[in-house]
C-alpha positions as CSV (number, residue, x, y, z in Angstrom):
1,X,59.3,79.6,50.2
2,X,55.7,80.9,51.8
3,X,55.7,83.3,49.3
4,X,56.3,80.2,46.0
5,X,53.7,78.6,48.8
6,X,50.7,81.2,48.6
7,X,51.2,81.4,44.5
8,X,50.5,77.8,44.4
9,X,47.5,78.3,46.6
10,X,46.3,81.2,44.5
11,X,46.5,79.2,41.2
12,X,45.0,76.2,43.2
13,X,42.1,78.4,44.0
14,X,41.6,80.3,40.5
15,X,41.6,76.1,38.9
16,X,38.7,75.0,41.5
17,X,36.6,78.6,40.8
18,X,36.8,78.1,36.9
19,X,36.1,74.1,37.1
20,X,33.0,75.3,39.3
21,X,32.0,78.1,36.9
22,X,32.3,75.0,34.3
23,X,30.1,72.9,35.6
24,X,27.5,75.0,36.7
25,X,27.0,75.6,32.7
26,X,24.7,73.1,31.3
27,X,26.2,70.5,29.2
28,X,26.8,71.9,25.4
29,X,25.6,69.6,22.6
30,X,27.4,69.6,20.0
31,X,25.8,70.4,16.5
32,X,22.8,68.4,16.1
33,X,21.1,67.4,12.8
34,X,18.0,69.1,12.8
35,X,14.8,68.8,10.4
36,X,12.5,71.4,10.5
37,X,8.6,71.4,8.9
38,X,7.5,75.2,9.8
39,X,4.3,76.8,8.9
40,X,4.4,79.9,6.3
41,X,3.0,83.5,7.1
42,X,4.0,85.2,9.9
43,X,4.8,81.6,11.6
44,X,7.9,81.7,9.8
45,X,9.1,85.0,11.1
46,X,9.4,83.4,14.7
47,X,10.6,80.2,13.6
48,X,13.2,81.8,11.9
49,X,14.6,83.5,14.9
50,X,14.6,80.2,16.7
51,X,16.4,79.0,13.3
52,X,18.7,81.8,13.8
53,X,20.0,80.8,17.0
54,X,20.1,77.4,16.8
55,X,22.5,77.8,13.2
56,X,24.6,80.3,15.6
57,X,25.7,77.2,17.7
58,X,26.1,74.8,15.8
59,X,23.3,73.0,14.9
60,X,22.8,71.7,11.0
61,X,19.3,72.6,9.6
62,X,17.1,71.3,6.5
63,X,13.8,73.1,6.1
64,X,11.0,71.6,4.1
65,X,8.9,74.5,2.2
66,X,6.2,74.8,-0.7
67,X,7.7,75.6,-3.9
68,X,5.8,79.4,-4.1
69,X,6.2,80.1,-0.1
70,X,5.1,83.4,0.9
71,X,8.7,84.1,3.2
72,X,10.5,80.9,3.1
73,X,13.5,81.6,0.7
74,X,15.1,78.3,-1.1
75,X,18.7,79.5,-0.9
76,X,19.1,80.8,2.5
77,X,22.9,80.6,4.8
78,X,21.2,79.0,7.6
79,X,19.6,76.3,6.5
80,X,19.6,73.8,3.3
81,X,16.2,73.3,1.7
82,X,13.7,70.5,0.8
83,X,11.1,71.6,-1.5
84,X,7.4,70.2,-2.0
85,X,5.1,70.6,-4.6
86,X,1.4,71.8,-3.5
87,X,-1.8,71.3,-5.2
88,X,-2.3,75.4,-6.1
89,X,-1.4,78.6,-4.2
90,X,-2.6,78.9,-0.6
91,X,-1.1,82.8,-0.6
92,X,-4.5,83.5,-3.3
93,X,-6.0,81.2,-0.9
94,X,-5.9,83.1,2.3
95,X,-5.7,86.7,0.6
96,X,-9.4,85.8,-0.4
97,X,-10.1,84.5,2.8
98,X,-9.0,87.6,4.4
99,X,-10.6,90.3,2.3
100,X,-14.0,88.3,3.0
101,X,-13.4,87.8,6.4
102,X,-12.7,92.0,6.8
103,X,-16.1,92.5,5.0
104,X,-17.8,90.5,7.3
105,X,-16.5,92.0,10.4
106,X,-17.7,95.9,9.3
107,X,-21.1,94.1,9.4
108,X,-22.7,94.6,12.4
109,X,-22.5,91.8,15.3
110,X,-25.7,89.1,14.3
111,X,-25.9,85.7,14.7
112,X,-26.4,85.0,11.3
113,X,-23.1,86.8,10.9
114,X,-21.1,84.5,13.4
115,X,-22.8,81.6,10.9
116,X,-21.1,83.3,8.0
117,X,-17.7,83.9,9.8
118,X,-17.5,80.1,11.3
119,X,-18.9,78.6,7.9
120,X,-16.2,80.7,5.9
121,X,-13.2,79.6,8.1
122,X,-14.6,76.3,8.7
123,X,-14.3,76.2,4.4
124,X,-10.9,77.6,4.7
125,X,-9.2,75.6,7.0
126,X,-10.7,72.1,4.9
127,X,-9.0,73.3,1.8
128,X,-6.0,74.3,2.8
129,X,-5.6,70.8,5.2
130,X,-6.4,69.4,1.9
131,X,-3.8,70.6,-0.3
132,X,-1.7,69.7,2.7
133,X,-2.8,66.2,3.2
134,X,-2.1,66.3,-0.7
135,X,1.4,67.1,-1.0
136,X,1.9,64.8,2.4
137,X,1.2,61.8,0.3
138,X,3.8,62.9,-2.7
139,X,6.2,63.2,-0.3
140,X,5.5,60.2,1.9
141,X,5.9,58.1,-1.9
142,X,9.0,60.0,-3.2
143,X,10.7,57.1,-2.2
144,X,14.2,59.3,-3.3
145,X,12.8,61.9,-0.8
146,X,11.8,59.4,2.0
147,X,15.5,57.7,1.4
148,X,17.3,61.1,1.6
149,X,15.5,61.7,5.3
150,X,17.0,57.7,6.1
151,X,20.0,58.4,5.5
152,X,20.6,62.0,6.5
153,X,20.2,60.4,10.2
154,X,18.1,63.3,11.7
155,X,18.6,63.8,15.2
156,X,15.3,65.9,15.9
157,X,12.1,67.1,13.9
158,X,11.1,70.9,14.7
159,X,7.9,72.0,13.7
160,X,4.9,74.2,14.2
161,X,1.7,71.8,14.5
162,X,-0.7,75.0,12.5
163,X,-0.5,71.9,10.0
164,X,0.3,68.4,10.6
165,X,2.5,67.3,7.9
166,X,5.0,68.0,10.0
167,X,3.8,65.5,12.5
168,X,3.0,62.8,10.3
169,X,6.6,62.7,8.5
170,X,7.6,62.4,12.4
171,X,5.8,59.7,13.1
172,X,7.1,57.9,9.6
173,X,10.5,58.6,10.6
174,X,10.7,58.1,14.2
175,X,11.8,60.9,14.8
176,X,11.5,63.1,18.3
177,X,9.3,65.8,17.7
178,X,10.0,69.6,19.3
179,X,6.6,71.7,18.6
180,X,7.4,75.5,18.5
181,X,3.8,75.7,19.2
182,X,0.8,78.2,20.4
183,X,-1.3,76.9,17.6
184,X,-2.4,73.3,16.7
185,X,-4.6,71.9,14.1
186,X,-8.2,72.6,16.4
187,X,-7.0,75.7,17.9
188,X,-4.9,76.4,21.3
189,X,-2.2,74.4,22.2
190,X,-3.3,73.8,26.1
191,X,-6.2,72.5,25.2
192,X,-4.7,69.7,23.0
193,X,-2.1,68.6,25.7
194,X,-3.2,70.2,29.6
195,X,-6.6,70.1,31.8
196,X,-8.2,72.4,30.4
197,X,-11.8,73.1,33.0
198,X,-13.9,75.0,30.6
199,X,-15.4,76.7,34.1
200,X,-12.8,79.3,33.9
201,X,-10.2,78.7,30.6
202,X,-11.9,80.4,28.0
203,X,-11.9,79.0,24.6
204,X,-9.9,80.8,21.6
205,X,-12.7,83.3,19.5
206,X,-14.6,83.0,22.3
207,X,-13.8,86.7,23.7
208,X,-14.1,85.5,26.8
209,X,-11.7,85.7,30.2
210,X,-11.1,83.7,32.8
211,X,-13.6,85.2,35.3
212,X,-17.2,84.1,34.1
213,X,-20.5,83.8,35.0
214,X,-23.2,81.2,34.0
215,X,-24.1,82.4,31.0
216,X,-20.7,82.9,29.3
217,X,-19.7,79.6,30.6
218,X,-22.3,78.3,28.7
219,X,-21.0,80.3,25.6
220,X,-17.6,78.9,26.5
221,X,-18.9,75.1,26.2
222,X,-20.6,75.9,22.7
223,X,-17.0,77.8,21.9
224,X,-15.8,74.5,22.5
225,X,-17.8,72.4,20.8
226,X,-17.5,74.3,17.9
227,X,-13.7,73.2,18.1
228,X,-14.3,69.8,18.5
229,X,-16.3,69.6,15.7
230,X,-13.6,71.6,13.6
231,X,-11.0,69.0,14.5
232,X,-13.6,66.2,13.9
233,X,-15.1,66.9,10.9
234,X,-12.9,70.0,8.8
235,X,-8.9,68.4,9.8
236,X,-9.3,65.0,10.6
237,X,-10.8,63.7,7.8
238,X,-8.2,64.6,5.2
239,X,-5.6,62.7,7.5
240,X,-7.4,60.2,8.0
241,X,-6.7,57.7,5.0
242,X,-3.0,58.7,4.4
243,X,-2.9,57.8,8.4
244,X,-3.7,54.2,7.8
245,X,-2.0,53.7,4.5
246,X,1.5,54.8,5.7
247,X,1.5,54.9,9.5
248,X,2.2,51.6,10.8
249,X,-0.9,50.9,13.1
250,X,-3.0,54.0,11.9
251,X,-2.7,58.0,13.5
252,X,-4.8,61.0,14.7
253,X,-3.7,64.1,14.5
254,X,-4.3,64.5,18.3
255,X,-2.5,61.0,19.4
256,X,0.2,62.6,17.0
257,X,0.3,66.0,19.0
258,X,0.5,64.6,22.2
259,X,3.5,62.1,21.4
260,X,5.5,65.7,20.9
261,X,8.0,64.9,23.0
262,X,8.6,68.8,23.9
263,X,6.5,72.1,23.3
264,X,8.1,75.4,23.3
265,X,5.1,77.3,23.9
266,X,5.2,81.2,22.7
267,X,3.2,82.6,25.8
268,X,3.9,83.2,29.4
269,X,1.6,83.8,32.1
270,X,2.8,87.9,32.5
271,X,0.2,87.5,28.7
272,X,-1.9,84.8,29.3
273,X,-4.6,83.5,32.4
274,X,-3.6,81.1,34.6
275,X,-4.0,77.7,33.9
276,X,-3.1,74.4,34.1
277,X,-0.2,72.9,32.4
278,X,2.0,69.9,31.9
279,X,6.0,69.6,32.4
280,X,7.0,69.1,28.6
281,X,5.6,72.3,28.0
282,X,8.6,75.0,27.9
283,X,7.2,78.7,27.5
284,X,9.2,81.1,25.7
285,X,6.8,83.8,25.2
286,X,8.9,86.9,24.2
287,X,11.7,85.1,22.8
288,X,11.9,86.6,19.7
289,X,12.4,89.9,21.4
290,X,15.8,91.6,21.1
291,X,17.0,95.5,22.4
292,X,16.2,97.9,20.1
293,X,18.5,99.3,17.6
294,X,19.2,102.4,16.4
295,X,17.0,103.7,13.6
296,X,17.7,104.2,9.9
297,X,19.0,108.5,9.5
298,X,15.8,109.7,8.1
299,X,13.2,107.7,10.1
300,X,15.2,108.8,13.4
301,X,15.2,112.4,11.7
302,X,11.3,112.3,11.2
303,X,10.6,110.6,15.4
304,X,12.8,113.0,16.9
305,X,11.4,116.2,15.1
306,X,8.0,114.5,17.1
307,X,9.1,116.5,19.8
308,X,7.6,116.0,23.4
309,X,4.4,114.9,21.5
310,X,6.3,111.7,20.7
311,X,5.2,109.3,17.7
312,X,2.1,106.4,17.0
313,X,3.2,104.1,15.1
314,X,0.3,101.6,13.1
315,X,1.0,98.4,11.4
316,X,-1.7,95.9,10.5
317,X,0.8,92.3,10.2
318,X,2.0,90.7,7.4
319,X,-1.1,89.2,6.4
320,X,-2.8,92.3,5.6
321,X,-1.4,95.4,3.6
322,X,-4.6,97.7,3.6
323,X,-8.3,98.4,5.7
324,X,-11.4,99.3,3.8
325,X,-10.7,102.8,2.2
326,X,-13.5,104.2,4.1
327,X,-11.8,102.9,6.8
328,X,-8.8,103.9,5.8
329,X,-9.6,107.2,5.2
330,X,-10.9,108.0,8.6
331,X,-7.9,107.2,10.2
332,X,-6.3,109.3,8.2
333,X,-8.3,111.9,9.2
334,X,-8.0,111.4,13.0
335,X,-4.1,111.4,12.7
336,X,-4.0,114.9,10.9
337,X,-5.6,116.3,13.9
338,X,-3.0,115.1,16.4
339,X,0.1,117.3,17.6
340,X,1.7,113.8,17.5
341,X,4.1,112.5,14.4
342,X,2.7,108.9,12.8
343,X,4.2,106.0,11.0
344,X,1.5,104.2,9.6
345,X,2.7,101.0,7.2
346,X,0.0,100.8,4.3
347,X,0.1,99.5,1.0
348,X,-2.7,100.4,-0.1
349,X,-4.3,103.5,-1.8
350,X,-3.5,106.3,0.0
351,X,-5.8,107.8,2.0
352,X,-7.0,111.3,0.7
353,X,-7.3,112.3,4.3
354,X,-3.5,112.5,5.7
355,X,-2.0,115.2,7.4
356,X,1.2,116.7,7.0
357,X,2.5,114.7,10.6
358,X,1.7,111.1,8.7
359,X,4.4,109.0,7.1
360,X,3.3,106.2,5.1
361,X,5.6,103.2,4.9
362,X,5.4,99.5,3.0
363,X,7.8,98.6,5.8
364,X,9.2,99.3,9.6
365,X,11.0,98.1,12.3
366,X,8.8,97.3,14.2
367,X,11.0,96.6,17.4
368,X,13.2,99.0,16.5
369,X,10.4,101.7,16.6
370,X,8.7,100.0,19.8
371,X,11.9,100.4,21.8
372,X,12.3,103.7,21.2
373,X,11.9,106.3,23.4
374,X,9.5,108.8,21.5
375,X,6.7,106.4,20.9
376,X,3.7,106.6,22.7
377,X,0.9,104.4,21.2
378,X,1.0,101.3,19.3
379,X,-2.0,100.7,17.0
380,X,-1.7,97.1,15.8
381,X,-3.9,94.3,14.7
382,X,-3.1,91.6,17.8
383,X,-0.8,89.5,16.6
384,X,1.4,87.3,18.6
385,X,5.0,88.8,17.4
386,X,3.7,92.2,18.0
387,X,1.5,92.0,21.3
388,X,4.7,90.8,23.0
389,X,7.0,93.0,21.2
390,X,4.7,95.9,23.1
391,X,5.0,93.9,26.0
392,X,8.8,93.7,26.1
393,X,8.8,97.5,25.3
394,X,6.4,98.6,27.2
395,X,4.3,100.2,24.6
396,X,0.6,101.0,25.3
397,X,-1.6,99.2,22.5
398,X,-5.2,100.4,20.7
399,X,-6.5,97.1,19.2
400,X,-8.3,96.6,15.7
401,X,-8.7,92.7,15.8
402,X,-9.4,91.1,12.3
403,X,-9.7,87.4,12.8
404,X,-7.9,84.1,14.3
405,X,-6.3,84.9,17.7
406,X,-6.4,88.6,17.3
407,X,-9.3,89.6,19.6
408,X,-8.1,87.0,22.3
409,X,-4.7,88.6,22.2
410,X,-5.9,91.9,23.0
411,X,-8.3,91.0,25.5
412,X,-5.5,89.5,27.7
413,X,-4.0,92.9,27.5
414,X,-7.0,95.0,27.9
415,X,-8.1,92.8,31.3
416,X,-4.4,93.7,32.5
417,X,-5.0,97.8,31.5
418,X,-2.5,97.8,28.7
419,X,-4.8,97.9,25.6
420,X,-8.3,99.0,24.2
421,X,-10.2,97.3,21.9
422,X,-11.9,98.8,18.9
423,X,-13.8,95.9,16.9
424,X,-13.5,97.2,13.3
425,X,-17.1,97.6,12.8
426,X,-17.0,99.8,15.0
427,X,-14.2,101.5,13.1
428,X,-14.9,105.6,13.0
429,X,-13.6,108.7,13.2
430,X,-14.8,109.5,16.5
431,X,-14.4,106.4,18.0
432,X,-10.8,105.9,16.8
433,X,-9.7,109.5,18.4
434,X,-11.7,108.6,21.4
435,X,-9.5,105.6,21.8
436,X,-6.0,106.8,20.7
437,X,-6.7,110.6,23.1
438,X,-7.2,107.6,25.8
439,X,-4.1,105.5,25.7
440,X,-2.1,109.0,24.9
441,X,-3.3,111.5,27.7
442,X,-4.4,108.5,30.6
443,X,-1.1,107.2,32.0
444,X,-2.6,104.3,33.9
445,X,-2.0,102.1,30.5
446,X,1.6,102.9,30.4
447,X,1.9,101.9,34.0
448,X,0.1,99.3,33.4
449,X,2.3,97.6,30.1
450,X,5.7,99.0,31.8
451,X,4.4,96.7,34.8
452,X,3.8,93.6,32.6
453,X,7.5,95.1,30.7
454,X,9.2,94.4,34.2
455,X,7.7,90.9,35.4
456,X,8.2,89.8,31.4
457,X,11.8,90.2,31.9
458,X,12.6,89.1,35.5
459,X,13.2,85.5,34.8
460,X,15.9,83.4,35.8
461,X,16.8,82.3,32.0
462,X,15.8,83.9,29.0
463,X,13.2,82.4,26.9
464,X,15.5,81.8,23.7
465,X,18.0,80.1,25.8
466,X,15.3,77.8,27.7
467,X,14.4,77.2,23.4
468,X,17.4,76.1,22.4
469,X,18.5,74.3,26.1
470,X,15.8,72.0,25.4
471,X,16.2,71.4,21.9
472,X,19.6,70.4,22.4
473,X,18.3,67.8,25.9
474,X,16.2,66.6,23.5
475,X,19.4,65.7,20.8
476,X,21.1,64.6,23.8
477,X,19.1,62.0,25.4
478,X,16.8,61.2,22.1
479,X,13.5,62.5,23.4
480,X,11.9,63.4,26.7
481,X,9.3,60.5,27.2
482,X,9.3,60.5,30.8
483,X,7.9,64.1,30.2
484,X,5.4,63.2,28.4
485,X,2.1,62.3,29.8
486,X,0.3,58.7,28.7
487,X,-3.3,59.8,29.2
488,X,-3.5,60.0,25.0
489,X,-3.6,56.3,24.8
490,X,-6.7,56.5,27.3
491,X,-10.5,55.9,26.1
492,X,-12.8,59.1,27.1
493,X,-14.3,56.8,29.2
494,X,-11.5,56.1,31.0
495,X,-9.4,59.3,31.3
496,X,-12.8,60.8,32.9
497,X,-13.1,57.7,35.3
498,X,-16.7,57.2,33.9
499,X,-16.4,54.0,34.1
500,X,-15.1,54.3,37.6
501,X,-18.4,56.2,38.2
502,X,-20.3,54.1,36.9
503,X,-18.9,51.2,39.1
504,X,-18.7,52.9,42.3
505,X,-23.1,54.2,41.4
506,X,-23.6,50.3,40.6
507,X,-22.3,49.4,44.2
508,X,-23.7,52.3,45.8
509,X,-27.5,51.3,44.1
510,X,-27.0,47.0,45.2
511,X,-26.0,48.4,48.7
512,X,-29.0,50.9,48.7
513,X,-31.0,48.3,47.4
514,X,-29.4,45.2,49.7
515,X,-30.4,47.3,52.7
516,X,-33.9,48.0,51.8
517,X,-34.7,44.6,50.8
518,X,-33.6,43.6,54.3
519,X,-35.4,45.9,56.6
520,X,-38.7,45.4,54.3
521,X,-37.9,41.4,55.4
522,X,-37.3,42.0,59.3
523,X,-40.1,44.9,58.9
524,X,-42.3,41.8,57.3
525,X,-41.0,39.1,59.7
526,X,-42.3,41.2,62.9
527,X,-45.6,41.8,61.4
528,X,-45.4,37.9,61.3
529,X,-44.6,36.9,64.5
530,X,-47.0,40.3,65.8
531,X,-50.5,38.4,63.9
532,X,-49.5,34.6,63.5
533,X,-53.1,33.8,62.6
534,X,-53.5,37.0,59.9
535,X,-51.7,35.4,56.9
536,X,-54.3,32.2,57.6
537,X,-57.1,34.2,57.6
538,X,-57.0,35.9,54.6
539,X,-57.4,32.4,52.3
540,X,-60.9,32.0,54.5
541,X,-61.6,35.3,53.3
542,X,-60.8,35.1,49.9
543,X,-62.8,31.7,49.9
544,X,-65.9,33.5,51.7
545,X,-65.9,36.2,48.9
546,X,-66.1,33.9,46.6
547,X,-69.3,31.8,47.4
């Protein structure tokens, strides 16, 4: 009998500890209907991963893409697509735009040159919004299209704001909008959506950190005037009219932004300064960062026969398959010299220079190679996918910045120890060894990116789960207003309480001027009662100087 009676306490007790465990998991949603508007290029790549995970439990995707993407397949296991015609091919687009831009930066640092670089983005950016803006409007009056979104019964809109098609078909729909997000239409995120005091948050391009003094805070304003007049004049305009015609009560693009009801925002603050922020931003910086796996036979073949030298590896991005050949070349040459193995990807011609150490690849795993245990350097353009692969591995970088967010990138890892910068007109064969001997032989920057490594991953949750937690809050309860902050609908005047200050100056000034009109009459009054015969004299002496 006691012992039938501890058995049923036992199972008792085993029933309470599994509810518990039960409901201390958050509550699952169950597969959501999902529409998702990403941004080609080496967006993709991330969005994808979020794609991934989402398909993984359960979720039901449609992606909208351009009918010649870049990386976004048509048929594709984790998704059904939505194809849209564009005006032309922005892949010609921005290759153009790139080589320019990478002739521009090996001439040397002028202000004439900064003219050219912001003039040629600046031209850029306005095409590409308006091919965008273009193929908005054919799908906005593809009433078959615009029916099919009806009646699909979307739970969610995902997108990355680079563009804002995405937000506008939101907005037509009315839909709740998730922003995977480090990038909007004018530039950074934060400053779309949080305080942003320009006193010490330095502006994207500006290559600038958060300690200043007066002078680069000055630069920092004209940094960010030069944004507002991106998003003013260069994005807003081609918006503009489709806004009014099919957006009940008009759009911005900003207003548009700031309805998002969540952002997952691809930083952290082990990466970026310190700053202010708001509660619907999520930050799931590192999130597409995964263990390392084990390398293909012959590329682990060719990093272990490295030795104790270990391996650099170099990749440039997507974006760009090949430097400058004279460029190219003396990098070549700097790698021969070193006892260490290389894998460089290049595609293009192949540098006359290499050594007998250099393997030359149009492709690598990138993470895979970062995880290992043999590399030692990673040379890399400063991209967002790769800076944080280096800092979840731990992986000492040397910096060539080419354009966009590149530089800034860096910088945050360069203030922390972790990097060096090499501007590429500065690109040489002695500088370049000078820069790689440093990361390789002083161990302070592996200390220093193995330290960032650490606090990276010590967090209570990880970053792809806090993505996909919030998606899925966001299907449960049908958006996140009471996240979202109301200071959009504000005038300028208003959200900077100028007319507040110009209220309280008005009162302060009739006070200031109530209080001296008073003691001038008591002051006055006195001198009355002091000489009562002095105001009757003076009409005698008027009258006196008058005859």
């Amino acid at each position: 009998m006691i012992m039938g009676t501890m058995s049923l306490h036992r199972v008792c007790g085993v029933f309470v500890f599994l509810s518990l465990c039960l409901i201390s998991f958050p509550p699952h949603c169950h597969g959501g209907n999902i529409l998702v508007f990403p941004v080609d290029g080496s967006h993709w790549i991330n969005m994808k991963i979020l794609l991934e995970e989402l398909h993984a439990r359960g979720h039901n995707l449609t992606v909208i893409r351009e009918a010649n993407s870049w990386y976004i397949p048509e048929k594709s296991p984790l998704y059904t697509s939505i194809t849209l015609d564009t005006k032309g091919g922005l892949e010609d687009t921005f290759d153009g735009f790139f080589q320019e831009h990478i002739k521009m930066q090996r001439e040397r640092a002028s202000l004439l040159t900064f003219f050219k670089v912001t003039a040629h983005l600046f031209s850029m950016l306005s095409h590409v919004h308006s091919v965008w803006a273009d193929a908005t409007v054919k799908m906005l009056e593809d009433q078959n299209m615009m029916k099919s979104f009806t009646d699909s019964k979307y739970d969610l809109l995902l997108t990355d704001p680079g563009f804002a098609p995405g937000l506008v078909l939101a907005k037509y729909l009315k839909l709740p909008v998730v922003l995977n997000v480090r990038w909007v239409t004018s530039g950074e995120g934060h400053f779309a959506l949080a305080p942003s005091p320009l006193s010490y948050i330095p502006v994207p391009q500006s290559g600038l950190t958060d300690k200043m003094n007066f002078i680069q805070r000055v630069k920092n304003m004209l940094f960010y005037g030069i944004s507002l007049i991106q998003q003013k004049f260069v994005v807003e305009p081609h918006y503009e009219t489709l806004c009014h015609k099919y957006i009940e009560g008009g759009c911005h693009i900003m207003s548009l932004l700031l309805e998002a009801d969540i952002w997952l925002f691809r930083s952290d603050f082990v990466f970026d300064f310190p700053r202010p922020t708001m509660p619907n931003i999520v930050y799931i910086g590192g999130f597409q960062c995964k263990p390392a796996q084990p390398l293909p036979a012959d590329l682990e073949d060719f990093v272990q026969s490295a030795g104790e030298h270990g391996v650099i590896i170099m990749t440039l991005g997507t974006l760009v398959d090949a430097l400058p050949k004279e460029v190219a070349n003396e990098i070549g040459s700097v790698f021969a010299k070193l006892p260490q193995k290389v894998i460089w990807r290049h595609k293009g011609e192949r540098p006359s220079t290499l050594g007998n150490n250099t393997l030359i690849v149009d492709w690598m795993p990138q993470k895979d190679l970062l995880g290992h245990p043999q590399t030692r350097v990673f040379v890399a353009h400063g991209g967002t996918n790769g800076v944080q692969e280096a800092i979840y591995h731990g992986v000492p970088v040397l910096g060539i910045p080419l354009f966009f967010d590149q530089y800034d990138n860096l910088l945050r890892l360069q203030e922390r120890g972790a990097a060096k910068i090499l501007q590429l007109a500065d690109v040489n064969g002695n500088t370049f060894e000078q820069g790689l001997k440093e990361l390789l032989y002083r161990e302070s920057y592996r200390q220093n990116i193995q330290r960032m490594s650490r606090l990276h991953r010590d967090q209570p949750m990880a970053p792809m789960d806090q993505a996909v937690f919030w998606v899925e809050y966001v299907i449960r309860h049908k958006g996140a207003p009471h996240l979202r902050t109301e200071a959009y609908k504000m005038p300028w005047y208003s959200y900077y309480c100028v007319d507040v200050l110009l209220l309280l100056l008005t009162a302060v000034t009739v006070l200031l001027m109530s209080t001296v009109a008073v003691f001038r009459f008591l002051c006055c009054r006195r001198q009355r009662r002091q000489n009562p015969n002095r105001t009757d004299l003076r009409p005698n002496l008027f009258r006196n100087k008058l005859r």
